[in-house]
C-alpha positions, 0 to 999 in steps of 0.5 A: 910804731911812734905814737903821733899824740903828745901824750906819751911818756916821751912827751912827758919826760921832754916837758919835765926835762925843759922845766928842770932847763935841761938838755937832752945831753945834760940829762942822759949824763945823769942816767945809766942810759945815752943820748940815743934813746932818751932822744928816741924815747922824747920822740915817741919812736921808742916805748919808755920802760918802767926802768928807763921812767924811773931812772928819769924820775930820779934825775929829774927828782920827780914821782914816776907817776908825774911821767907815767901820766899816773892821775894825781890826788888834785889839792881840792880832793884833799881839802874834801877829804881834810873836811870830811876827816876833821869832825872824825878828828874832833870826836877823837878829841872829845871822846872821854875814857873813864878814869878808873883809879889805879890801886896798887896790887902785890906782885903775887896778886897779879901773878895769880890773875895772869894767864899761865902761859906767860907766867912760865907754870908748867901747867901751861904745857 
């Protein structure tokens, strides 16, 4: 049953071909699907599938979700959570690890600490 809102995949699709100044046929030429049931799909008479939405994505060089009518993150939700992450950012900065000097330890110092099960021992078995 076609849906009598214009907010369906249909219409949404039809919206982002005209942006892209696109026919119906222009469009269909660049996807594995003819002009039948894009036009059937823009139309509402025809429920758009996962794949058919996106095959038009691709074409289109858009997300999918812009034509699934998927929420996306506004640019002011990103500049709150920008906000809230940069005093984080900042702390990291700050965040000072003490410094212990580096000695240097013989190689049968640090065999002798090591854990036996990468030091090839049989004892590890």
């Amino acid at each position: 049953m076609p849906t009598l809102d214009d907010n369906h995949a249909g219409a949404r699709i039809k919206e982002q071909r005209m942006l892209a100044r696109l026919s119906r046929r222009e469009l269909a030429a660049r996807l594995p699907y003819s002009h039948s049931p894009l036009n059937q799909v823009e139309c509402g008479a025809r429920p758009a599938t996962d794949a058919f939405v996106c095959a038009v994505a691709a074409a289109l060089g858009i997300d999918a979700a812009v034509l699934q009518g998927l929420p996306q993150v506004p640019e002011v939700r990103r500049g709150r959570l920008a906000a809230l992450l940069g005093p984080v950012r900042e702390a990291l900065d700050l965040y000072d690890l003490v410094q212990e000097p580096v000695t240097d330890r013989p190689v049968t110092a640090l065999a002798a600490e090591a854990d036996p099960r990468f030091t090839g021992s049989p004892s590890a078995t």
